[in-house]
Biotite code that builds the C-alpha atoms (Angstrom):
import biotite.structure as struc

atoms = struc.array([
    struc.Atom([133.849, 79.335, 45.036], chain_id="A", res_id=1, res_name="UNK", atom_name="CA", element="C"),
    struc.Atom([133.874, 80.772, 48.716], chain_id="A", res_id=2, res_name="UNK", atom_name="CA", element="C"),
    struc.Atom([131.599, 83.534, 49.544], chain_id="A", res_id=3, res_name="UNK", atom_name="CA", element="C"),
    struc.Atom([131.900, 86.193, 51.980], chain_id="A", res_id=4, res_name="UNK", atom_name="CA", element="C"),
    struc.Atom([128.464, 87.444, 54.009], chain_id="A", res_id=5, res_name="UNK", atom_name="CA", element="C"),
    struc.Atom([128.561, 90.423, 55.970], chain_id="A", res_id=6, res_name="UNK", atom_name="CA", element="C"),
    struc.Atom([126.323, 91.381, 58.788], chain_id="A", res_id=7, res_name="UNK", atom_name="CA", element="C"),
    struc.Atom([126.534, 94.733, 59.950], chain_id="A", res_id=8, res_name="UNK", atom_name="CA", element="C"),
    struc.Atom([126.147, 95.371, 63.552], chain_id="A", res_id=9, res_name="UNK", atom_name="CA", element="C"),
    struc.Atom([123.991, 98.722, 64.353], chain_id="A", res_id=10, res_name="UNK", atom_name="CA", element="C"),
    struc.Atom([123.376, 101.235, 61.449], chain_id="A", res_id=11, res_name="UNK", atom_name="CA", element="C"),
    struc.Atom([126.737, 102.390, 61.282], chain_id="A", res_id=12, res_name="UNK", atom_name="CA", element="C"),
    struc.Atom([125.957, 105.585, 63.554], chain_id="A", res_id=13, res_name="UNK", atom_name="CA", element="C"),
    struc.Atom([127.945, 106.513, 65.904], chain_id="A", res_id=14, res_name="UNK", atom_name="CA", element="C"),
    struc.Atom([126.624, 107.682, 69.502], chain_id="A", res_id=15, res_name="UNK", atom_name="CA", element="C"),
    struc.Atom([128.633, 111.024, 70.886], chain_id="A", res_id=16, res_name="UNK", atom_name="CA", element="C"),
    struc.Atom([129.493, 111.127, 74.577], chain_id="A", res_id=17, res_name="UNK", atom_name="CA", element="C"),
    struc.Atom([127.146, 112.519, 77.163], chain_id="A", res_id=18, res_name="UNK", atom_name="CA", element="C"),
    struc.Atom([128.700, 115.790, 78.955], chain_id="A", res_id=19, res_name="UNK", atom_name="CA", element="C"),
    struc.Atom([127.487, 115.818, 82.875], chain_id="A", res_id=20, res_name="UNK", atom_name="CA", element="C"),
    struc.Atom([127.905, 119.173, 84.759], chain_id="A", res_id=21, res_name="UNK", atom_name="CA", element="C"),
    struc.Atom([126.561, 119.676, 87.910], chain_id="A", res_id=22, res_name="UNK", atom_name="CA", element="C"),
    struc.Atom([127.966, 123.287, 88.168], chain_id="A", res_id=23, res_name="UNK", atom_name="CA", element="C"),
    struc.Atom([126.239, 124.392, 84.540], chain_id="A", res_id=24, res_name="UNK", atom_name="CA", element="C"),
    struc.Atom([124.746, 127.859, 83.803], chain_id="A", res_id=25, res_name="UNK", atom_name="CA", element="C"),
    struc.Atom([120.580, 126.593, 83.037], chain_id="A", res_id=26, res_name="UNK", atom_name="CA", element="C"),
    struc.Atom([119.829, 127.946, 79.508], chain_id="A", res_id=27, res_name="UNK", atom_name="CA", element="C"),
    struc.Atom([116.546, 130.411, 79.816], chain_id="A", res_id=28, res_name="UNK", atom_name="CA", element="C"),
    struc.Atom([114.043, 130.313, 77.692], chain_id="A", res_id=29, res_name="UNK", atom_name="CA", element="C"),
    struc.Atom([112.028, 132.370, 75.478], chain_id="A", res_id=30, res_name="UNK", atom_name="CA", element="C"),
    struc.Atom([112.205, 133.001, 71.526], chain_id="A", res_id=31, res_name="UNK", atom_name="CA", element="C"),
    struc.Atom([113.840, 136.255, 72.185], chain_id="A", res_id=32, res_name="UNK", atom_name="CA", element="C"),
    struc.Atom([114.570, 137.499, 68.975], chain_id="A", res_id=33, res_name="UNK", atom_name="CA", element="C"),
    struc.Atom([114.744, 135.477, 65.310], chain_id="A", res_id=34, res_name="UNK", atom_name="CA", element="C"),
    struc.Atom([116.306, 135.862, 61.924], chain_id="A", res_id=35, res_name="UNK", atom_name="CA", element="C"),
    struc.Atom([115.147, 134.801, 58.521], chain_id="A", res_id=36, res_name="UNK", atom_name="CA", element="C"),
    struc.Atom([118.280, 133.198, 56.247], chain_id="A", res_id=37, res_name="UNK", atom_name="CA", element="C"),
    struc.Atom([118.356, 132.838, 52.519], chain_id="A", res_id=38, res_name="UNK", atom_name="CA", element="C"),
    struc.Atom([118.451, 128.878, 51.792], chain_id="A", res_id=39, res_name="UNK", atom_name="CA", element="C"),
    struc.Atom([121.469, 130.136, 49.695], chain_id="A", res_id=40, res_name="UNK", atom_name="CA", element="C"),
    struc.Atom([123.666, 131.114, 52.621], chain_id="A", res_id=41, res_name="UNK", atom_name="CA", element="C"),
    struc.Atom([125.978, 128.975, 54.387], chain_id="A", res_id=42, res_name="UNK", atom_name="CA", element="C"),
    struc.Atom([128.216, 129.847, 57.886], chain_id="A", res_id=43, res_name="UNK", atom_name="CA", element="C"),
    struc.Atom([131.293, 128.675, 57.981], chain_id="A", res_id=44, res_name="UNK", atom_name="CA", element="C"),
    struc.Atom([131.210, 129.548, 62.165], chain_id="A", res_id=45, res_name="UNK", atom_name="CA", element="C"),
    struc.Atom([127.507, 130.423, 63.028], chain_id="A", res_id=46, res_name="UNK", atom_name="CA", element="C"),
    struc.Atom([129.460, 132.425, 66.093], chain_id="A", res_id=47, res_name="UNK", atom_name="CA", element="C"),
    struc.Atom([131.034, 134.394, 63.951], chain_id="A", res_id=48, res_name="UNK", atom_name="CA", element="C"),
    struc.Atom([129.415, 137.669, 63.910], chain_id="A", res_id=49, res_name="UNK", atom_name="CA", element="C"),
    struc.Atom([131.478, 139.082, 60.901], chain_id="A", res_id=50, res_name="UNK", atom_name="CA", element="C"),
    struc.Atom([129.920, 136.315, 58.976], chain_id="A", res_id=51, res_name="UNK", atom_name="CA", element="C"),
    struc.Atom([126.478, 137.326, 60.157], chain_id="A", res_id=52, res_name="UNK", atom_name="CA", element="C"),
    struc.Atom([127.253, 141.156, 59.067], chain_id="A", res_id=53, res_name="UNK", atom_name="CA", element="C"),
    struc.Atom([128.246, 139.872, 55.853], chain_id="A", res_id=54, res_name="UNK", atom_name="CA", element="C"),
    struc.Atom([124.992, 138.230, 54.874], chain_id="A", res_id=55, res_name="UNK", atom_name="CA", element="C"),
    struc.Atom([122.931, 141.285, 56.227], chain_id="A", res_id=56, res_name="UNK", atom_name="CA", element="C"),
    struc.Atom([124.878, 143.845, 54.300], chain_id="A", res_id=57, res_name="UNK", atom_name="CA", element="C"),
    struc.Atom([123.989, 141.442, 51.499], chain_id="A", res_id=58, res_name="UNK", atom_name="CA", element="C"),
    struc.Atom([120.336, 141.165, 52.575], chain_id="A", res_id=59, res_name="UNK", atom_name="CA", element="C"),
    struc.Atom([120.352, 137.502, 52.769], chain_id="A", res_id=60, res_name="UNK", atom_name="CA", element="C"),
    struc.Atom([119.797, 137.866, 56.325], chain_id="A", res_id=61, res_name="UNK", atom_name="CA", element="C"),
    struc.Atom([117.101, 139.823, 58.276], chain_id="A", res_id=62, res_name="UNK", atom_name="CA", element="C"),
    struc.Atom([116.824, 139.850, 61.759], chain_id="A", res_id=63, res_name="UNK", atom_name="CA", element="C"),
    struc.Atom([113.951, 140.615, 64.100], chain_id="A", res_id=64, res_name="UNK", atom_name="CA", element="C"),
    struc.Atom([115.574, 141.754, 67.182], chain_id="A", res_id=65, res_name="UNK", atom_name="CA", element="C"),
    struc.Atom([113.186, 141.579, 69.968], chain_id="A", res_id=66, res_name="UNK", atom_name="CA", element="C"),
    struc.Atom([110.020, 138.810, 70.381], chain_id="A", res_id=67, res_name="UNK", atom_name="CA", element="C"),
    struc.Atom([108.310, 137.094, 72.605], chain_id="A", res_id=68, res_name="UNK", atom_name="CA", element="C"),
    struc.Atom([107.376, 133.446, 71.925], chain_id="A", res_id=69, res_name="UNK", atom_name="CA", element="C"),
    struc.Atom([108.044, 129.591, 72.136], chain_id="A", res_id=70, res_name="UNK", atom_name="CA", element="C"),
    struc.Atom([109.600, 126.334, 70.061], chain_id="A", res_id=71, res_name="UNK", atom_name="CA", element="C"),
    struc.Atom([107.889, 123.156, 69.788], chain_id="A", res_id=72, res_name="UNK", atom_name="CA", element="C"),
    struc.Atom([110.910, 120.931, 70.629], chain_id="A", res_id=73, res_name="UNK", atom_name="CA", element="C"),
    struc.Atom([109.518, 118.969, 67.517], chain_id="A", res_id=74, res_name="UNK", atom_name="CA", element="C"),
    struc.Atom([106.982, 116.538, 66.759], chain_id="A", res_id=75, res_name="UNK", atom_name="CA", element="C"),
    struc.Atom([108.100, 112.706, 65.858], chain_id="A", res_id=76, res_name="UNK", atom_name="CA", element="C"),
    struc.Atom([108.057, 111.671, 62.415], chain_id="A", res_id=77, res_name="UNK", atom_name="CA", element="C"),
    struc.Atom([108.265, 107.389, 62.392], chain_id="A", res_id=78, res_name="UNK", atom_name="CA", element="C"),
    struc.Atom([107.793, 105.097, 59.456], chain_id="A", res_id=79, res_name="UNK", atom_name="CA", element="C"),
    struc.Atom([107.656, 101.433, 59.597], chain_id="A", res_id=80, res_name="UNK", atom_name="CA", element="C"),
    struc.Atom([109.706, 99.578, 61.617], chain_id="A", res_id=81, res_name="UNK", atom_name="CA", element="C"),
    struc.Atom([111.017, 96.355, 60.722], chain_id="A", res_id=82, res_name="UNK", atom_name="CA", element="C"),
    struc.Atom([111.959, 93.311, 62.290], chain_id="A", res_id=83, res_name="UNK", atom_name="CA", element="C"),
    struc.Atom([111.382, 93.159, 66.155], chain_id="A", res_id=84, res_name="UNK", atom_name="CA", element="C"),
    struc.Atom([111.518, 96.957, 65.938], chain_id="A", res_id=85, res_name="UNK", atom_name="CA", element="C"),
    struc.Atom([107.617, 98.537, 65.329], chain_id="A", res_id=86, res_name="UNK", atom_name="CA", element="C"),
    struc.Atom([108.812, 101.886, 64.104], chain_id="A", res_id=87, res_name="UNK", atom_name="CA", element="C"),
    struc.Atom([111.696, 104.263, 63.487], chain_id="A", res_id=88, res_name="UNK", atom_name="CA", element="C"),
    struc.Atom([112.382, 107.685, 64.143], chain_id="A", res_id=89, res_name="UNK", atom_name="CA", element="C"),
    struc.Atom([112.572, 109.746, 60.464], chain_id="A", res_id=90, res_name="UNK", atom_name="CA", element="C"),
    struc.Atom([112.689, 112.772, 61.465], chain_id="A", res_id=91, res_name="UNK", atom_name="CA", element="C"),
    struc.Atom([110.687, 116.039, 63.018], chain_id="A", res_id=92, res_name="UNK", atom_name="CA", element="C"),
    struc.Atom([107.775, 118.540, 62.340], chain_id="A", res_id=93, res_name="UNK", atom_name="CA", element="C"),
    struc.Atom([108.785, 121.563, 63.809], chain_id="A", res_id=94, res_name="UNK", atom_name="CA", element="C"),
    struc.Atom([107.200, 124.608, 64.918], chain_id="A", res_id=95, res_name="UNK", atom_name="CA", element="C"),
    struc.Atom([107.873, 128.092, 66.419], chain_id="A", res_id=96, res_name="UNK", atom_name="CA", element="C"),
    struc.Atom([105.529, 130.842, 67.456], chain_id="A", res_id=97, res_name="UNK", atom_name="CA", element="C"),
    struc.Atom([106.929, 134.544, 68.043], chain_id="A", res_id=98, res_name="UNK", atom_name="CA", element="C"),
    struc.Atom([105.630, 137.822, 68.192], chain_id="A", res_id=99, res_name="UNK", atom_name="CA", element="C"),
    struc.Atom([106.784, 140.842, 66.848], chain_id="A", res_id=100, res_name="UNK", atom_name="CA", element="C"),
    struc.Atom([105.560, 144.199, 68.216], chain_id="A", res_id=101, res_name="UNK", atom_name="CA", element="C"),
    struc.Atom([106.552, 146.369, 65.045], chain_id="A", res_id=102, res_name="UNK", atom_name="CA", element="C"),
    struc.Atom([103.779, 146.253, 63.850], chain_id="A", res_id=103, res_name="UNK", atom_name="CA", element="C"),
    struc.Atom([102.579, 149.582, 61.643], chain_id="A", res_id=104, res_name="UNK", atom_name="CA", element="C"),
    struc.Atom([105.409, 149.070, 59.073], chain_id="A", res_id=105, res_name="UNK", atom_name="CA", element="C"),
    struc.Atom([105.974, 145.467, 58.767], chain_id="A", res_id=106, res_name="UNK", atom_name="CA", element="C"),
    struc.Atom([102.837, 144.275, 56.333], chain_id="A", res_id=107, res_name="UNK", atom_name="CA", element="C"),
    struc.Atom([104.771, 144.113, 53.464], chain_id="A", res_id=108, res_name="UNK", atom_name="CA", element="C"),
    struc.Atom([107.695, 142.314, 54.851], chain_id="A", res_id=109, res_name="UNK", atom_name="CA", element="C"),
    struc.Atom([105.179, 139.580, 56.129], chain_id="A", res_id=110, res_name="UNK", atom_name="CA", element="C"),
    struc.Atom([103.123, 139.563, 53.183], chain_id="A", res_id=111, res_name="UNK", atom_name="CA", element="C"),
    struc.Atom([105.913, 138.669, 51.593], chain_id="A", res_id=112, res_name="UNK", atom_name="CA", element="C"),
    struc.Atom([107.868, 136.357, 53.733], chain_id="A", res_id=113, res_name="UNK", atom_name="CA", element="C"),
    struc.Atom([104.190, 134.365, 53.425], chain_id="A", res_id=114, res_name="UNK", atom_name="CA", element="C"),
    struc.Atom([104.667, 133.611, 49.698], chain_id="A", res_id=115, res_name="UNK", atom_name="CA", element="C"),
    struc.Atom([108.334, 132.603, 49.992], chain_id="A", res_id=116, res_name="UNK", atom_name="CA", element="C"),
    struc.Atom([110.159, 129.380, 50.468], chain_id="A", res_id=117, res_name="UNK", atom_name="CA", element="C"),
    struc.Atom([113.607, 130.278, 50.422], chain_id="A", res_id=118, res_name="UNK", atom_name="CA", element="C"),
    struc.Atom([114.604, 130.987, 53.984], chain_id="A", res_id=119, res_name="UNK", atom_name="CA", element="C"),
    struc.Atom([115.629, 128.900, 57.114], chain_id="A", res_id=120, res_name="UNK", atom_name="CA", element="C"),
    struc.Atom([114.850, 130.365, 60.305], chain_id="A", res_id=121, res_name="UNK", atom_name="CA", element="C"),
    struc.Atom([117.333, 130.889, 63.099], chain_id="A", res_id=122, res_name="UNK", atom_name="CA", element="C"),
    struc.Atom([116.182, 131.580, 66.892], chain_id="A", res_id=123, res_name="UNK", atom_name="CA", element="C"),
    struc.Atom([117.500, 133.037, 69.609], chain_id="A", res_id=124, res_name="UNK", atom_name="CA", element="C"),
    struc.Atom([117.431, 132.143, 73.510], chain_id="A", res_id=125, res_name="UNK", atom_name="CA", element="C"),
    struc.Atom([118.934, 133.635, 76.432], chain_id="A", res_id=126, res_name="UNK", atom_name="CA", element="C"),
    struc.Atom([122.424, 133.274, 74.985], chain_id="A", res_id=127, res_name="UNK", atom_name="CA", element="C"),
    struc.Atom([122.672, 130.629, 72.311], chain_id="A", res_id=128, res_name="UNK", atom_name="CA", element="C"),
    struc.Atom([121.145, 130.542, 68.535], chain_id="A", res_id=129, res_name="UNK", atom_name="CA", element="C"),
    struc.Atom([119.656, 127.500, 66.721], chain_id="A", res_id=130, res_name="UNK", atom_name="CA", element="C"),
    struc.Atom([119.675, 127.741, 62.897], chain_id="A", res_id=131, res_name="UNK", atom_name="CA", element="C"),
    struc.Atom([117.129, 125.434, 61.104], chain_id="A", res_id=132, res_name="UNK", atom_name="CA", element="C"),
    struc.Atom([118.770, 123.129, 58.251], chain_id="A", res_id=133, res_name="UNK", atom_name="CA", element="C"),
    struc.Atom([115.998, 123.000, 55.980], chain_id="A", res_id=134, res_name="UNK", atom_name="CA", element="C"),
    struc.Atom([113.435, 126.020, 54.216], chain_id="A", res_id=135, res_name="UNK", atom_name="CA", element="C"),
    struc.Atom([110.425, 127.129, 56.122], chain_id="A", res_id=136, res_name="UNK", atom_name="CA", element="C"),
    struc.Atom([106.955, 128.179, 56.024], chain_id="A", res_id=137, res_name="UNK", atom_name="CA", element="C"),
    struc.Atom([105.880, 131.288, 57.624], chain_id="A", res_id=138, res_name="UNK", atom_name="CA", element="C"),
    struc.Atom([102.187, 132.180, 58.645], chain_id="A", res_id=139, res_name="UNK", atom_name="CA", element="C"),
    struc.Atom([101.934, 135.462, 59.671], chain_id="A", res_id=140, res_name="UNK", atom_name="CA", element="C"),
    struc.Atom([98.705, 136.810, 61.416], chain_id="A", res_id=141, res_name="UNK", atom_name="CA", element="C"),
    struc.Atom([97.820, 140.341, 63.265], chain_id="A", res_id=142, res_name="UNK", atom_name="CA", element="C"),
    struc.Atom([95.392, 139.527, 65.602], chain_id="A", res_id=143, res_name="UNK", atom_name="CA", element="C"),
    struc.Atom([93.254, 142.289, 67.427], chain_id="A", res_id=144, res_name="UNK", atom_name="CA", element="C"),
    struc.Atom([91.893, 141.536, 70.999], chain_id="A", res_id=145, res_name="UNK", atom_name="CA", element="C"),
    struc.Atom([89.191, 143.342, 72.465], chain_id="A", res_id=146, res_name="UNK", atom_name="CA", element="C"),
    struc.Atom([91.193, 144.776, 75.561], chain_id="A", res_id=147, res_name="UNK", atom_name="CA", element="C"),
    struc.Atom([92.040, 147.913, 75.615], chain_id="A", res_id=148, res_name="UNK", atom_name="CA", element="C"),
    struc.Atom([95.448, 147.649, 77.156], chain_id="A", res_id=149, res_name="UNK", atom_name="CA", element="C"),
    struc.Atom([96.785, 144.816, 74.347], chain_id="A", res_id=150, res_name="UNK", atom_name="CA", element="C"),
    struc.Atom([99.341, 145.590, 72.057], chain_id="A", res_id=151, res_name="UNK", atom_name="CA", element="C"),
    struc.Atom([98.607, 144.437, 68.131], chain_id="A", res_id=152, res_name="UNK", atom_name="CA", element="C"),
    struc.Atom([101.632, 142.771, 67.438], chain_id="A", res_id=153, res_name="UNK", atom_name="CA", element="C"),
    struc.Atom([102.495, 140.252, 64.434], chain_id="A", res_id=154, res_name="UNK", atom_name="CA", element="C"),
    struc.Atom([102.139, 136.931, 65.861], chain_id="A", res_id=155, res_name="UNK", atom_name="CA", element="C"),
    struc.Atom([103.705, 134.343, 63.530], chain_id="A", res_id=156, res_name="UNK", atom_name="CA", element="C"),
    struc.Atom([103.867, 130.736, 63.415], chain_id="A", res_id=157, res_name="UNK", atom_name="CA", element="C"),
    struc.Atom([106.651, 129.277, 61.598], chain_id="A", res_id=158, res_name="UNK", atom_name="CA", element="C"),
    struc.Atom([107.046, 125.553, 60.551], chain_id="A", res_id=159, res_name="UNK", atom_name="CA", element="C"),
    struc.Atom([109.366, 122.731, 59.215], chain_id="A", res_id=160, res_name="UNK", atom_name="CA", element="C"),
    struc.Atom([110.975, 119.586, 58.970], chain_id="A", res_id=161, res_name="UNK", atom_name="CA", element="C"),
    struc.Atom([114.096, 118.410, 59.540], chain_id="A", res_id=162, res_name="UNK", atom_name="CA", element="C"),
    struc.Atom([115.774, 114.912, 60.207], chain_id="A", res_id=163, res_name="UNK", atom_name="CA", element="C"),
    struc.Atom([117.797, 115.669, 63.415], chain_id="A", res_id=164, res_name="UNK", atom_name="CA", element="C"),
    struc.Atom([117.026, 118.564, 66.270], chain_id="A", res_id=165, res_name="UNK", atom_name="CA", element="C"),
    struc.Atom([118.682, 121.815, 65.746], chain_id="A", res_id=166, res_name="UNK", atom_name="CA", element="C"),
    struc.Atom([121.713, 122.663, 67.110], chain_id="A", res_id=167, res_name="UNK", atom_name="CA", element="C"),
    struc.Atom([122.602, 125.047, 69.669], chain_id="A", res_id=168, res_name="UNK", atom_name="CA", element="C"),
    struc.Atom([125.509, 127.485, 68.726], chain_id="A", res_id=169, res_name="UNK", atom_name="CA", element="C"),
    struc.Atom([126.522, 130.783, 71.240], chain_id="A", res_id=170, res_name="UNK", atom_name="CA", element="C"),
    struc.Atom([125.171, 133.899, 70.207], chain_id="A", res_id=171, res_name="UNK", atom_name="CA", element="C"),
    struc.Atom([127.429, 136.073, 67.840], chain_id="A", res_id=172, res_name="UNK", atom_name="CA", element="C"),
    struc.Atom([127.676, 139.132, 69.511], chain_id="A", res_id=173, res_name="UNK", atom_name="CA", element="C"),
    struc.Atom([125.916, 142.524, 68.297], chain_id="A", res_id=174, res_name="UNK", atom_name="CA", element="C"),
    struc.Atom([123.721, 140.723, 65.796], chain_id="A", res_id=175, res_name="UNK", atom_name="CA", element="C"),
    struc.Atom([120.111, 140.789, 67.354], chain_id="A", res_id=176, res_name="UNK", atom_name="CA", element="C"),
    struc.Atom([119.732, 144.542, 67.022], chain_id="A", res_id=177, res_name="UNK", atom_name="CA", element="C"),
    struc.Atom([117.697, 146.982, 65.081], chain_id="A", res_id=178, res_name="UNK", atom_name="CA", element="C"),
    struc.Atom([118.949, 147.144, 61.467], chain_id="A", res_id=179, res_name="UNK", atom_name="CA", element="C"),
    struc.Atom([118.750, 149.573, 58.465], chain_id="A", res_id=180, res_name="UNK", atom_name="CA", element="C"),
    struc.Atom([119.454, 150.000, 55.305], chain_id="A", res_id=181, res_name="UNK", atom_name="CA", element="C"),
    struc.Atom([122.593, 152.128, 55.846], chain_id="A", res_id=182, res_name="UNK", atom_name="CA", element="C"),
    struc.Atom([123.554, 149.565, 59.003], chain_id="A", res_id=183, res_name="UNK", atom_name="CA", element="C"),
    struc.Atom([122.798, 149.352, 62.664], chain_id="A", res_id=184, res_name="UNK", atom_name="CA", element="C"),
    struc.Atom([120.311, 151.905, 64.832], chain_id="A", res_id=185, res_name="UNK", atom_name="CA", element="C"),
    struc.Atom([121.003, 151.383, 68.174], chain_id="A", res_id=186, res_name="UNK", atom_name="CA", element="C"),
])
């Protein structure tokens, strides 16, 4: 009886092309605004605004419109390696720190949002959104300084972990503004 072996070359992943533009528009920075998405909601197109309307008319989105704060990039997650290789890449810890200045009104909603684990978090830059895959963990704190001219503002770390690096999408337009329950307050 003959047998067959098979050797795989490579993992079977396939490595997308590198796009080079000298002439491209830089990306600024700054978490300028974030939004909180139930783990049961899925885009089809996370451009689409129409599809992010939808899921705040049905409250499984809430946006915070205007912050101020920063994204990790992501810290490596490796397990063993094997062979000639000493360790692999399994994924990323992940965090993000923003602050909110509506403060007064907003202990309940981050009391809450503490004690839950059914939301990803989405994040906004100059013009494009990233949209975690996985649930997150929100730690909300109000800090009070002891100057006189600082705001008390809601500064909240968020964390998780995902296997690859989020992914950059453009910003659906009129969706990072002030919300109520009836619809938006400019």
């Amino acid at each position: 009886m003959a047998y067959q072996v098979y050797y795989p070359s490579g993992c079977g992943t396939t490595v997308g092309d590198h796009y080079c533009n000298n002439c491209e528009v830089a990306e600024h920075a700054r978490i300028r605004s974030v939004a909180y998405i139930a783990k049961d909601f899925t885009f089809i197109d996370p451009t689409n605004p129409v599809e992010w309307k939808a899921g705040i008319a049905a409250k499984k989105i809430i946006v915070i419109p205007e912050t101020s704060g920063s994204f990790d990039g992501g810290s490596e997650v490796e397990g063993t390696g094997y062979g000639d290789q000493q360790s692999k890449l399994t994924g990323y810890n992940f965090q993000l720190t923003y602050q909110d200045p509506n403060y007064k009104n907003n202990a309940d909603f981050y009391n809450g949002l503490k004690r839950t684990s059914n939301y990803r978090v989405a994040y906004r830059t100059e013009s494009l959104v990233h949209i975690s895959l996985n649930t997150v963990s929100v730690i909300p704190k109000n800090p009070v300084t002891d100057n006189l001219s600082d705001e008390v503002t809601w500064s909240v770390l968020v964390k998780w972990s995902e296997g690859d690096l989020p992914v950059p999408y453009n910003v659906p337009s009129g969706i990072f503004v002030c919300y109520d329950y009836s619809g938006v307050i400019s």
